[in-house]
Residue frames relative to the residue before (quaternion, step in Angstrom):
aa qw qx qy qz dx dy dz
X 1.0000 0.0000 0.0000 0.0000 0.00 0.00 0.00
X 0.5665 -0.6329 0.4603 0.2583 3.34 -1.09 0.95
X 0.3567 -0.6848 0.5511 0.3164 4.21 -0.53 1.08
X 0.7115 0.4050 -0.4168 0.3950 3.89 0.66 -0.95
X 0.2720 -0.6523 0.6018 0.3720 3.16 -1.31 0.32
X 0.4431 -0.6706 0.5387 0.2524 3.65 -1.67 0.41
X 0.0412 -0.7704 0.6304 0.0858 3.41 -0.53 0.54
X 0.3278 -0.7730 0.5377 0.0772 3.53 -0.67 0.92
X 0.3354 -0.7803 0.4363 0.2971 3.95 -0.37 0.09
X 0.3602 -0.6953 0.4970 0.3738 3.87 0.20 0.57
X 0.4181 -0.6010 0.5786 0.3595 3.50 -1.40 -0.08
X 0.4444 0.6628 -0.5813 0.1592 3.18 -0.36 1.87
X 0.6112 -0.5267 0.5677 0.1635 3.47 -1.27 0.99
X 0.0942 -0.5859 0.7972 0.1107 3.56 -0.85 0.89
X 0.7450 -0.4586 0.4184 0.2441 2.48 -1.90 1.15
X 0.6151 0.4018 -0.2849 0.6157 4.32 -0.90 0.53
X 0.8184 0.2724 -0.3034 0.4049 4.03 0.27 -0.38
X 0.2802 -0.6903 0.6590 0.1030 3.04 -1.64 0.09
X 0.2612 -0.7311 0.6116 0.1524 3.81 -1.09 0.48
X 0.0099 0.7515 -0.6597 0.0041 3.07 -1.14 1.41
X 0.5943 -0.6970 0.2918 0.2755 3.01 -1.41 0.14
X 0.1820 -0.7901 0.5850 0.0179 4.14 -0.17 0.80
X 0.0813 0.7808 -0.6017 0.1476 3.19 -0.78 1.45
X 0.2097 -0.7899 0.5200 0.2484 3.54 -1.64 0.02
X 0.1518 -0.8785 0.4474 0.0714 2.78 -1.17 -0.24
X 0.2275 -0.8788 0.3552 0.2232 3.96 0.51 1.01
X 0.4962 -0.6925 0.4476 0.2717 3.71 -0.85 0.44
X 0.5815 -0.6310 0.1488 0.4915 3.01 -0.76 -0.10
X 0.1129 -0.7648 0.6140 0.1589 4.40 -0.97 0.09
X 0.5476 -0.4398 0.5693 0.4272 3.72 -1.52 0.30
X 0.7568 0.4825 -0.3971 0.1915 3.42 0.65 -1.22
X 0.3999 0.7720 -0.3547 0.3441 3.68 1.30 -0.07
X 0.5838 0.6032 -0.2448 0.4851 3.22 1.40 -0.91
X 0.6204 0.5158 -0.2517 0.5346 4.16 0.71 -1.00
X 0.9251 0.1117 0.0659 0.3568 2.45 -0.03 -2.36
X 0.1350 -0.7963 0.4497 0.3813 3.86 -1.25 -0.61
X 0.5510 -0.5656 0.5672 0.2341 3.16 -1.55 0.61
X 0.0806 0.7671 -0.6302 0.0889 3.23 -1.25 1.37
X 0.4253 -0.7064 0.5414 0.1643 3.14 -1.16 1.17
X 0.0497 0.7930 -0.6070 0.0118 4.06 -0.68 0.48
X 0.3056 -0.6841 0.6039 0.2718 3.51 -0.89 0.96
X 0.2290 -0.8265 0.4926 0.1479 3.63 -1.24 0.86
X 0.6664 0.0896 -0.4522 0.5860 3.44 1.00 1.11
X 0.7081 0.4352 -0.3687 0.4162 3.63 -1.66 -0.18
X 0.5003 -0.5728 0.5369 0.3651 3.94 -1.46 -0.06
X 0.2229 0.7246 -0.6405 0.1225 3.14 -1.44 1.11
X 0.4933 -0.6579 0.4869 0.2945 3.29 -1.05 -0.24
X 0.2863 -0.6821 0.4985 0.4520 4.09 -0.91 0.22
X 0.3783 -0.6184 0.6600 0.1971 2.79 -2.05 0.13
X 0.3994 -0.7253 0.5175 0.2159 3.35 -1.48 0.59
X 0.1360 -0.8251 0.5286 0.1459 3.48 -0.20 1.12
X 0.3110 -0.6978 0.6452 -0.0093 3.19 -1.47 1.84
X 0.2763 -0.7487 0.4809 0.3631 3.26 -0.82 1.06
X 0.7021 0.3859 -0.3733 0.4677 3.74 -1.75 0.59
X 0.6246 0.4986 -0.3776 0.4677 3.68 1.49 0.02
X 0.3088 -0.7375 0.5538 0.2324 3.61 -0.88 0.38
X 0.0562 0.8041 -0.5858 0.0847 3.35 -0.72 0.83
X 0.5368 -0.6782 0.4797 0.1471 3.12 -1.31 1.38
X 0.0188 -0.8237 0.5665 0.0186 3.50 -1.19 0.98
X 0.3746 -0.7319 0.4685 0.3233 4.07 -0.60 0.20
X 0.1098 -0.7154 0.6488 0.2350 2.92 -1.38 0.25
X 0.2836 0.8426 -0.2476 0.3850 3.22 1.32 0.80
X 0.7781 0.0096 0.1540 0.6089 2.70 1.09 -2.01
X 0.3396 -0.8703 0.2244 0.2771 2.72 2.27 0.43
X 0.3596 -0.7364 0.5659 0.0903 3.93 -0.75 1.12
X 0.4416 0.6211 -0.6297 -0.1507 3.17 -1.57 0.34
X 0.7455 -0.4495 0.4155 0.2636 3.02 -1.85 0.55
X 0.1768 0.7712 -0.5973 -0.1312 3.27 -1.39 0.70
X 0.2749 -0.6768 0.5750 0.3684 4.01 -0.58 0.18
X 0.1673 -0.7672 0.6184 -0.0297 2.98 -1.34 1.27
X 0.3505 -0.5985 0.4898 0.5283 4.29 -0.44 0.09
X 0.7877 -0.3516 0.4437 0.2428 3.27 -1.95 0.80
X 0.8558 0.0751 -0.0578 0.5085 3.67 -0.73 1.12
X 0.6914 0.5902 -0.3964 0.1284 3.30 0.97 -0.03
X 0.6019 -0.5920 0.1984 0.4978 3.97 -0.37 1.09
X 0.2393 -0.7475 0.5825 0.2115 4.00 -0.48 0.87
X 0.2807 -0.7654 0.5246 0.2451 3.82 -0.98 0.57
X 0.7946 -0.5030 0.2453 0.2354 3.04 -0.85 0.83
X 0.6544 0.1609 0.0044 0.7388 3.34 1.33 -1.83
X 0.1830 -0.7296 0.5558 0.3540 3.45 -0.86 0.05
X 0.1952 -0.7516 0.6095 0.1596 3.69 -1.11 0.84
X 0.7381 -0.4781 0.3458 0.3272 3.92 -1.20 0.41
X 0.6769 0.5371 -0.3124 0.3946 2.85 0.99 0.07
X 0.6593 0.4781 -0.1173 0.5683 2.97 1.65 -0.82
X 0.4392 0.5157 -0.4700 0.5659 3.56 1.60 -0.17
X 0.8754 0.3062 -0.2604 0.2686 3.38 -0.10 -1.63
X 0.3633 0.7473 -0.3926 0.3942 3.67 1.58 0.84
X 0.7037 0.4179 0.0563 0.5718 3.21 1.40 -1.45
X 0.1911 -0.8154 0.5056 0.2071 3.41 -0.86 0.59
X 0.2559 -0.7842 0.5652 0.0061 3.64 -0.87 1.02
X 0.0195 0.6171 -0.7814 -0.0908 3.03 -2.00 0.46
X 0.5341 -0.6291 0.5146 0.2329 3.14 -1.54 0.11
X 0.5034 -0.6736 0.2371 0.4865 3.64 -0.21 0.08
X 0.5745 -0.7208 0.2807 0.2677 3.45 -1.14 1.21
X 0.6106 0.2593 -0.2748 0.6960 3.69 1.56 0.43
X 0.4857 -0.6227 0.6007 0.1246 3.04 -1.80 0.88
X 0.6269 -0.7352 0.2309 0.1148 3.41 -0.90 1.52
X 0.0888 -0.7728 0.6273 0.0366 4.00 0.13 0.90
X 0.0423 0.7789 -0.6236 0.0523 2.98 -0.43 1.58
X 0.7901 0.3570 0.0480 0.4960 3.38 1.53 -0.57
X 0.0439 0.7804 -0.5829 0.2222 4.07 -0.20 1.28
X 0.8286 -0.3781 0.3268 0.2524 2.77 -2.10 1.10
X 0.4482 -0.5001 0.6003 0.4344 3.85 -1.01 0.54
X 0.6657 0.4652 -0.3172 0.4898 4.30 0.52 -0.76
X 0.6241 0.4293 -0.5217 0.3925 3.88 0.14 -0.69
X 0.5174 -0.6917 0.4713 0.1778 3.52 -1.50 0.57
X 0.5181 0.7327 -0.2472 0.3655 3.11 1.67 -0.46
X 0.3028 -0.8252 0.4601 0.1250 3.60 -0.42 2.11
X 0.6191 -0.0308 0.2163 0.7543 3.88 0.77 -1.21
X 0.2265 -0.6319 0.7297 0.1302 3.34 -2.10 0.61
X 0.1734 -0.7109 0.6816 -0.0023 3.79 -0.95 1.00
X 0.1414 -0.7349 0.6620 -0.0408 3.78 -0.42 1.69
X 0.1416 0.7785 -0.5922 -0.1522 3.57 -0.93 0.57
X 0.3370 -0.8033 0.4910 0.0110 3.25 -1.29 1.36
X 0.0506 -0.8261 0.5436 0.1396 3.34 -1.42 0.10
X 0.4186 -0.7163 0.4283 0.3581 3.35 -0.86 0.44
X 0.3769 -0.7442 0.5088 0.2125 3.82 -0.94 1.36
X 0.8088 -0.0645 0.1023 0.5755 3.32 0.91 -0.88
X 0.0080 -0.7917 0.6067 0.0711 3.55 -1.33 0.44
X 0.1708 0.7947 -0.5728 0.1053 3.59 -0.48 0.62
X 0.7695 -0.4177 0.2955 0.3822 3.70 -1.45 0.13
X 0.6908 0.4573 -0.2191 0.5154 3.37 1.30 0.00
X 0.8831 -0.0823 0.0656 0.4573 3.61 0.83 -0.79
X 0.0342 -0.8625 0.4809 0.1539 3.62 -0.82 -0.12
X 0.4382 -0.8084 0.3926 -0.0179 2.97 -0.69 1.87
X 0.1277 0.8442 -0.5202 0.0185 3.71 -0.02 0.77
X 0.1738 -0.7859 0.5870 -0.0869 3.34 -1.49 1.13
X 0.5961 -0.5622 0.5464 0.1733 2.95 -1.41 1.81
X 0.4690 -0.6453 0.5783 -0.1710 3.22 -1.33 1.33
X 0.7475 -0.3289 0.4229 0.3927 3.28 -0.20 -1.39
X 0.2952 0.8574 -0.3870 -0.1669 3.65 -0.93 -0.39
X 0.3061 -0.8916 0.3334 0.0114 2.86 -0.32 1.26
X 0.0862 0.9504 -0.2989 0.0050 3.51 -0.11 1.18
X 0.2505 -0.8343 0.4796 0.1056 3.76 -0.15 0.95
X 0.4595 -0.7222 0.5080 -0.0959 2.70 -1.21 1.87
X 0.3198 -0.6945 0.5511 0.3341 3.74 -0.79 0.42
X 0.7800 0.1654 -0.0821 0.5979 3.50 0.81 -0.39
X 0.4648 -0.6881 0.2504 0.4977 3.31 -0.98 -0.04
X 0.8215 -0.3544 0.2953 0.3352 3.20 -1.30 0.08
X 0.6405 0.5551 -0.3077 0.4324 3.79 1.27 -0.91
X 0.4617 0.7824 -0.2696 0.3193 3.00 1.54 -1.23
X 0.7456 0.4909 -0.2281 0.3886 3.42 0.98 -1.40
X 0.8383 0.3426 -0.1530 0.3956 3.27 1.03 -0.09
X 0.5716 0.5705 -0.2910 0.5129 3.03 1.91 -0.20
X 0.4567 0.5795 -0.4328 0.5179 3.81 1.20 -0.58
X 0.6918 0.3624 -0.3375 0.5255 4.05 0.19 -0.84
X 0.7474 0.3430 -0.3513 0.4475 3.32 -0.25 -1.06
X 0.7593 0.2186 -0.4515 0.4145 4.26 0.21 -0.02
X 0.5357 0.5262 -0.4519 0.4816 3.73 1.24 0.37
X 0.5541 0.5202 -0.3748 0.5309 3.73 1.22 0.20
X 0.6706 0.4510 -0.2565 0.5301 3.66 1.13 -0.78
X 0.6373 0.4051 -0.4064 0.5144 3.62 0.78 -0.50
X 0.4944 0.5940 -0.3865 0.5033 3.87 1.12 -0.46
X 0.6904 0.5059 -0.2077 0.4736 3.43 0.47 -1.02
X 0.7905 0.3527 -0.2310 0.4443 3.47 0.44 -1.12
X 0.4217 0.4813 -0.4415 0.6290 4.13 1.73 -0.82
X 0.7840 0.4443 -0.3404 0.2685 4.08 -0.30 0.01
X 0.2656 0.7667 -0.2581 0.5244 3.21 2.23 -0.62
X 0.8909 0.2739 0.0112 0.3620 2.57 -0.56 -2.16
X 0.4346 0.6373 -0.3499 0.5315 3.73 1.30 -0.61
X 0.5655 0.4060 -0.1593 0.6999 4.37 0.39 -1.48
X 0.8287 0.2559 -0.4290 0.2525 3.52 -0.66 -0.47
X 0.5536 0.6013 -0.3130 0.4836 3.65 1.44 -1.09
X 0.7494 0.3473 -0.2848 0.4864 3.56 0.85 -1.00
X 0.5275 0.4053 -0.5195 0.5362 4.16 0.56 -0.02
X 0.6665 0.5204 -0.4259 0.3218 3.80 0.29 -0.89
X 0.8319 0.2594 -0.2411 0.4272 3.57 1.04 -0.57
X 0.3770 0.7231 -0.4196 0.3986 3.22 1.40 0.77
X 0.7043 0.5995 -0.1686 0.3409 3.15 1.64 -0.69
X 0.3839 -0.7140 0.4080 0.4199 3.18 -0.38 0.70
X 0.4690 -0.7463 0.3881 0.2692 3.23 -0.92 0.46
């Protein structure tokens, strides 16, 4: 039996957030041709995924993902045991997972596109691309709503100080 306990995070939302969606997606490589890329979650129960390049594919930062490169056709096990990790080289993804944003941020889903720099019998290197996020609204939006709800604040106080000096005065 395992001494650490695991503590898993439920799926809750504090109050003020929202949950969007954060995906990847790998460009193209020769090495796609040999070998395949597989996505495994590395806590909780799931299943792998085969990563197509030019496909997006969802990963956790929950139950957290990583990547291994495996040879074409070969039989994937279900669970994965240490042995079979320390068969395969792995990386984890090369950006950290936004699964979750302000009720104010504008940001709808994020779309990361990677590539692989280098693979060999020792390691696999992965690189950020691009990313490319879409916004219900724009982006200015998020900061301009406060900053003219701070000026109308500003000016309702003005006028508030001026009405009261005006009747302070004798007349």
């Amino acid at each position: 039996m395992d001494p650490t306990p695991h503590v898993y995070l439920l799926d809750i939302i504090m109050p003020g957030y929202r949950r969007i969606e954060h995906k990847l997606v790998f460009g193209p490589s020769p090495l796609f041709e040999t070998m395949t890329l597989v996505a495994y979650p590395t806590r909780g129960f799931g299943v792998h995924l085969d990563v197509q390049p030019g496909q997006a594919f969802e990963f956790s930062g929950k139950y957290g993902t990583r990547l291994y490169l495996t040879a074409k056709g070969e039989v994937l096990p279900e669970r994965l045991d240490e042995a079979w990790k320390a068969a395969h080289v792995s990386a984890p993804p090369p950006v950290e997972h936004i699964g979750v944003v302000s009720m104010t941020s504008p940001i709808e889903s994020i779309l990361t596109r990677v590539r692989i720099e280098r693979a060999d019998a020792t390691s696999l290197v992965l690189a950020v691309v691009e990313e490319e996020r879409e916004h219900f609204y724009p982006a200015f939006l998020a900061w301009l709503i406060p900053v003219l709800l701070v000026a109308l604040g500003v000016w309702g106080l003005v006028k508030i100080r001026r009405a009261r000096l005006a009747k302070s005065q004798p007349a």
